[in-house]
Every structure is written in structure tokens, then in C-alpha cells.
MARROPA-999944 format. One record per residue (C-alpha): residue number from 1; chain; x, z, y. Coordinates in steps of 0.001 Angstrom, whole numbers, plus 500000, padded with zeros to 6 digits. Example, Ala and Ser with C-alpha at 12.3 -4.5 7.8 and 13.67 -1.06 7.14 Angstrom:
SITE   num   chaine        u        w        v
SITE     1        A   512300   507800   495500
SITE     2        A   513670   507140   498940
# end
This chain:
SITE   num   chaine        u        w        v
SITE     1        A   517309   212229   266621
SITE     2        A   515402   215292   266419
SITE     3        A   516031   217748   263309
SITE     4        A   512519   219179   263761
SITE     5        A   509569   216868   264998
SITE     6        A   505838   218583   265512
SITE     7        A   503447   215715   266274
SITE     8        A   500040   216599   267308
SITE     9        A   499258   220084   265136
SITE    10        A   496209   221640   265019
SITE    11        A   495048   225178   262914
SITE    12        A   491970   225764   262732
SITE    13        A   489713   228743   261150
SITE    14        A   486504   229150   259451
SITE    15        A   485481   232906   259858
SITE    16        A   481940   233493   259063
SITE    17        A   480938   229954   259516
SITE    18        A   482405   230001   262608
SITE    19        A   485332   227515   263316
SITE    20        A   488115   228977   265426
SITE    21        A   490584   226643   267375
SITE    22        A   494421   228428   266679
SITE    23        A   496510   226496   267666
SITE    24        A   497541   222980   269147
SITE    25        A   497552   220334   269644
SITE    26        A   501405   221386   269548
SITE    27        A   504557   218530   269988
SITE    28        A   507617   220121   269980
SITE    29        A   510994   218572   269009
SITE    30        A   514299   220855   268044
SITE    31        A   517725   219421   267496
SITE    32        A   519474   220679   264821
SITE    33        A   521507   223554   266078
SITE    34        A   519453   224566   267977
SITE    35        A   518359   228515   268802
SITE    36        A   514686   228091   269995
SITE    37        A   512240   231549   270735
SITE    38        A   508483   231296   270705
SITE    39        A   506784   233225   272928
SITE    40        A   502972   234629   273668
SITE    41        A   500848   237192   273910
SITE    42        A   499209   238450   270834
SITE    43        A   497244   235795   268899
SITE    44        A   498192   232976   270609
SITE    45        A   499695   231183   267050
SITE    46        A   502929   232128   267382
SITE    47        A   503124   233420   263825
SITE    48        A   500238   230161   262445
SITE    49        A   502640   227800   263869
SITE    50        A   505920   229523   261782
SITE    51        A   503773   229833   258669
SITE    52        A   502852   226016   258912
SITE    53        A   506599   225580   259266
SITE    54        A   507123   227273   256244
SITE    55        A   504385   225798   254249
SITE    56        A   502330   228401   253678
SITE    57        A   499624   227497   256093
SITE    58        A   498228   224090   255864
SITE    59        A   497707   222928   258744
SITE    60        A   494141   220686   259783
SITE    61        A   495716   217571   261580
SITE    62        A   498877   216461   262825
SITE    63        A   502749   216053   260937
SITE    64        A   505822   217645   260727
SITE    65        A   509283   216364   259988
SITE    66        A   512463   218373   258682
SITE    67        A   515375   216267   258360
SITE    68        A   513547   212961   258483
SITE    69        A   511345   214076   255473
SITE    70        A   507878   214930   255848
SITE    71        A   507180   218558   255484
SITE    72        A   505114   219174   252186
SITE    73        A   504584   223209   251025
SITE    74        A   507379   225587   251242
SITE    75        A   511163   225179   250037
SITE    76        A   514220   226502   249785
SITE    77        A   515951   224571   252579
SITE    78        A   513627   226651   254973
SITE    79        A   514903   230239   255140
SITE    80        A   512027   232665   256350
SITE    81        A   512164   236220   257698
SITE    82        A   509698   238139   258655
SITE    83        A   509139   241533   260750
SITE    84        A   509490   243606   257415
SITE    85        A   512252   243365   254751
SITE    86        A   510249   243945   251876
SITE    87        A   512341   244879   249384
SITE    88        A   511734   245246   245948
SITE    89        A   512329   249239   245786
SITE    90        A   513514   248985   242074
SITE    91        A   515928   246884   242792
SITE    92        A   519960   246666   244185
SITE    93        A   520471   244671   247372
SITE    94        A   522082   242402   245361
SITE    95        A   519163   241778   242883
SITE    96        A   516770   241857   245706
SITE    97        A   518811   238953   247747
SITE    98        A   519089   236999   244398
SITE    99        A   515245   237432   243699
SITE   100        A   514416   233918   244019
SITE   101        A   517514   232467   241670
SITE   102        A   515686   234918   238865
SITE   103        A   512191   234107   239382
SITE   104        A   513122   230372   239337
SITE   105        A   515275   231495   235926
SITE   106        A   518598   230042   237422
SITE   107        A   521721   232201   237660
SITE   108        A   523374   232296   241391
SITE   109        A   527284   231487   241454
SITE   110        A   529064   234700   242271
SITE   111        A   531713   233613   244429
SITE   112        A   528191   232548   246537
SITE   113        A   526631   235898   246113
SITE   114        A   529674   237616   247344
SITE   115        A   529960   235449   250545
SITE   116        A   526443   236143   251725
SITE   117        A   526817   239726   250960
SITE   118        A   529938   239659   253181
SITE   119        A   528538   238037   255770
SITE   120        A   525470   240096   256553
SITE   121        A   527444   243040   256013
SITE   122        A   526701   244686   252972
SITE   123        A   529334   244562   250795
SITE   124        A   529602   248256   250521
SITE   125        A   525930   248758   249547
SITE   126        A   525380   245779   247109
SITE   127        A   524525   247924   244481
SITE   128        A   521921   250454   246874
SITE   129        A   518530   250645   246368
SITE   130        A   516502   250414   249307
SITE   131        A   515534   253690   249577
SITE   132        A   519307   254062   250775
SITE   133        A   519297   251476   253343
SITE   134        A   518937   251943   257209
SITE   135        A   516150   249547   258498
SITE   136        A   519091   247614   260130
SITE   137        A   520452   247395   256911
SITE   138        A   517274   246668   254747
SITE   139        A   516768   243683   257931
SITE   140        A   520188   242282   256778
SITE   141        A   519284   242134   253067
SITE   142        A   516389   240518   254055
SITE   143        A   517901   237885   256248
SITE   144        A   520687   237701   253362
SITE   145        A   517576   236473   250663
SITE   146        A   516831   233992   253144
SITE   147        A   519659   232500   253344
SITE   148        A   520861   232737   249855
SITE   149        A   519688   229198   249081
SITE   150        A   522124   227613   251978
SITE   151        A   518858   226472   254063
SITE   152        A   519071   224026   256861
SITE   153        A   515923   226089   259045
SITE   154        A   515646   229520   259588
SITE   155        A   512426   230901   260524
SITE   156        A   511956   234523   261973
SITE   157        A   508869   236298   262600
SITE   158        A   509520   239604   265032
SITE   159        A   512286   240500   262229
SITE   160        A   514113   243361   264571
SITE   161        A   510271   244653   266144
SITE   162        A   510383   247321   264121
SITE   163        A   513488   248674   264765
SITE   164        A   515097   251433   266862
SITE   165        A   516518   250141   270447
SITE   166        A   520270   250427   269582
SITE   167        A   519917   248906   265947
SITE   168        A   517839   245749   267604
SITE   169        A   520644   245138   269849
SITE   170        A   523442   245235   267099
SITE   171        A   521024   243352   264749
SITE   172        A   520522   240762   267816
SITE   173        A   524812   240242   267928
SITE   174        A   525213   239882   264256
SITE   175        A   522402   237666   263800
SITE   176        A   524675   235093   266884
SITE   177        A   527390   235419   264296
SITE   178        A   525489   234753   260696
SITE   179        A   523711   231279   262682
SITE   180        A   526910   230317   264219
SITE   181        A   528856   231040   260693
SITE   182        A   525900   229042   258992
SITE   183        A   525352   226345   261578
SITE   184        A   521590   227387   261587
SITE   185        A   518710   226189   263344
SITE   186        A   516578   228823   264256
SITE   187        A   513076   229121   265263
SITE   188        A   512537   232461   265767
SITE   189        A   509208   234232   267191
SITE   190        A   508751   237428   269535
SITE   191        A   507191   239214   271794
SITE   192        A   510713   240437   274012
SITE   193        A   511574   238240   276726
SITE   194        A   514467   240348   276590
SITE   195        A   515452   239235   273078
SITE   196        A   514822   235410   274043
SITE   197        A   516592   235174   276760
SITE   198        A   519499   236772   274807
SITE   199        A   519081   235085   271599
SITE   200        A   517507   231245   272686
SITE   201        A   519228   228232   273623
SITE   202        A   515453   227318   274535
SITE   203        A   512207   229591   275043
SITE   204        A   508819   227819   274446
SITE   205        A   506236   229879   276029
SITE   206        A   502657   229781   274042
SITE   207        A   499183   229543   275660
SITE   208        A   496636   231701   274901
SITE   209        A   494556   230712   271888
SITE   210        A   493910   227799   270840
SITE   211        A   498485   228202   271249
SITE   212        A   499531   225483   273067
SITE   213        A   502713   224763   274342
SITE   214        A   502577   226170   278102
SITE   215        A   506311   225499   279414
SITE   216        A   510140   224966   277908
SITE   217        A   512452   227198   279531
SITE   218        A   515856   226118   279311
SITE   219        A   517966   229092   278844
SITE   220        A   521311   228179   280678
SITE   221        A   523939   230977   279586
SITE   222        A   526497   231338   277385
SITE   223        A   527174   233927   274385
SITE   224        A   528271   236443   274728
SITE   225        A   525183   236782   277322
SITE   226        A   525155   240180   279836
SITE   227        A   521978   241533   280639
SITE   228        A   523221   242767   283815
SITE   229        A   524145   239325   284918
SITE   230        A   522319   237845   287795
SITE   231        A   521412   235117   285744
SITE   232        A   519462   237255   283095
SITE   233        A   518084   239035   285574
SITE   234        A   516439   236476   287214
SITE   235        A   515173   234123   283962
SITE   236        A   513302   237940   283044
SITE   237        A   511622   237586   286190
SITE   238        A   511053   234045   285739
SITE   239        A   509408   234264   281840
SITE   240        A   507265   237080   283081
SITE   241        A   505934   236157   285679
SITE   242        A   505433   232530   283753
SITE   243        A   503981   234805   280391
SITE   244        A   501237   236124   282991
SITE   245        A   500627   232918   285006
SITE   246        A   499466   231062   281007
SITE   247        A   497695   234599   280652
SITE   248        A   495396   234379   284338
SITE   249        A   496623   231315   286285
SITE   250        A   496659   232669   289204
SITE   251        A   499702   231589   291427
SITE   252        A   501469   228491   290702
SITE   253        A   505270   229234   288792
SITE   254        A   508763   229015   290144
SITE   255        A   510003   227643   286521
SITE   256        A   510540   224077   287705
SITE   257        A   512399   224880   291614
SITE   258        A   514730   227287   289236
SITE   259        A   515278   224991   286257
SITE   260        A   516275   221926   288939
SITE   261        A   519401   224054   290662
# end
């Protein structure tokens, strides 16, 4: 039984009286568990289809299913990230990751506080502001707020985009840990076939707009995964060359001879 069930989605948009097809009609079906990366070029609904997972984009036809229960607006068993921390400058890391225990007016156990503070990291700077924080370290507060409600989905929007090289690749390793610490399932969008390959158990590769699914690229390694291995190598050939074939179908892709080895 799937954890996460997409039936049929459609967005659409009204700019100007003008209706715009987004995305869909979208089916897609994650096991719990499960690391999947979204990928596309820019606006193809890569970032529509995570905000409809989160609830904060209705979508105009089609249903979604978390956990056997329908999806209805956003909660708190859906963690979401997005390519900025936005912290609260005023406040400590730890009052920034507890943000939505006080604007709900509930207190957060300590002992739970603590542990999510330990595992992104931060103990040492819970009481920072963010002025004081490295972005790799304002990224971990911000991934630490997401999960400080225990939630059963993660979603990520290009959450390591705007960091340095060396800081995206240590962010990309700790990340592994926190969703194999947390048992996460992760749906997690970018634009790095690099950082899919490396991060996915599964790659879903977007049309261009209206985003549909265009192919499901099995990503057969395990973690730790080299990027010098042949393996890699050849899957960031592969998701290229498949990227530009959805972009201007030109030649036919070697996807399907690879995936049946």
C-alpha cells in the first residue's frame, strides 16, 4: 500500500482572464520510506505540485492520499522546507524552531526540543540569532522547525540551491542521516541531477508545462553513493540526456535498455 497516492491532479491558473494549464494530470505513488527527487526545467510545476502537497495550493481536480486519509489544507504531519530558511531575525534558533508550538499557544517538551536540536546539529548555537548562523547552519534550523512536530512527509523545495558548493555537499550527507534517524519520506524538488542521483531512491523527471510526469528513474545505488563511480556517472548521462529529450524530443532515450540490465 502506497504511503502517498496522487490520482489524476490538475493546477490550473487564471492570469488576466487567461487560464493556464500547470500541471497534470499527475499519478504518482510513494511508499513510505521512500527518498523521491522531482525534476524539470524551470516552470514545469515542480514547486505547484509540492505546494498542493502541502496544502497551500488547492489544486482544480484530482485527490491525494497521505496515510490512507485524504489530504485536506496543510498540517503538521507534513514537514516543509523550502530554498530559504527564513528565520525570524529576533529570535534564538531555538525560539525560531519552536515557532509553531507558540503561535499554536502550546509549550514543546524539552527533552523533544533538545533531541531535534542535537540532531541537526545545533546544539552549540541554540541560543544564536540568525544573524550568527552560516547559511548551512540557518538551512539546519530550518529543516529542524520542520520537523519539530515529528511529521510523517517531508517536503523540500531547492533547500541547499542557495548554498556554497562545499556546504551543499555536507548539507546533502547530514540530511541521509536526519531521514534515516527519522524514518522520513521525502519528496524533495531540484534542479541538480547531481543532487538526485545522490540523494533519491527514485527521480521523477517533469514535463514541460502543463508538468507531467515524463519518466521514473530508478536510482539503483547504495549510500554512501560515490560520484566517481561508474554507476553515477552513467545515470548523469542518462537524466540529462532524458531532461533534454522531455525539453525537444528529439532522439528517442536509453532510460528503459539501462533500467532493464
Amino acid at each position: 500500500m502506497s504511503f502517498l497516492s496522487i490520482k489524476n491532479l490538475k493546477v490550473r491558473f487564471d492570469l488576466d482572464g487567461q487560464v493556464v494549464e500547470a500541471l497534470g494530470p499527475i499519478d504518482l505513488e510513494i511508499a513510505a520510506g521512500e527518498f523521491v527527487c522531482v525534476l524539470g526545467e524551470s516552470g514545469c510545476g515542480k514547486s505547484t505540485l509540492l505546494r498542493v502537497l502541502a496544502g497551500l495550493q488547492q489544486p482544480n481536480s484530482g485527490e491525494i492520499s497521505i496515510d490512507g486519509h485524504v489530504l485536506d489544507g496543510p498540517s503538521h504531519e507534513r514537514g516543509v522546507v523550502f530554498q530559504r530558511p527564513n528565520l525570524l531575525p529576533w529570535l534564538s534558533v531555538r525560539k525560531n524552531i519552536a515557532l509553531g508550538y507558540q503561535v499554536r499557544g502550546e509549550n514543546i517538551p524539552k527533552q523533544t526540543m533538545d533531541e531535534i536540536i542535537e540532531t541537526v546539529g545545533l546544539t552549540e548555537f541554540d541560543a544564536a540569532k540568525p544573524s550568527k548562523l552560516s547559511g548551512g547552519m540557518a538551512q539546519r534550523a530550518a529543516i529542524a522547525r520542520a520537523l519539530v512536530y515529528s511529521p510523517k512527509l517531508l517536503l523540500m523545495d531547492e533547500p541547499f540551491s542557495a548554498l556554497d558548493a562545499l556546504t551543499r555537499l555536507r548539507m546533502q550527507r547530514e540530511l541521509l542521516y536526519i531521514c534515516e534517524r527519522k524514518n522520513l519520506t521525502v519528496f524533495f524538488v531540484t534542479h541538480d541531477i547531481d543532487e538526485a542521483i545522490a540523494l533519491g531512491s527514485r527521480v521523477v523527471v517533469m514535463t514541460k508545462r502543463p508538468g507531467r510526469i515524463g519518466r521514473i528513474i530508478q536510482i539503483p545505488l547504495e549510500h554512501p553513493r560515490s560520484r566517481r563511480g561508474r554507476d553515477f556517472i552513467r545515470l548523469q548521462g542518462l537524466l540529462a540526456e532524458e531532461l533534454s529529450d522531455l525539453i525537444d524530443p528529439v532522439i528517442a532515450s536509453p532510460i528503459q535498455e539501462y533500467e532493464k540490465e
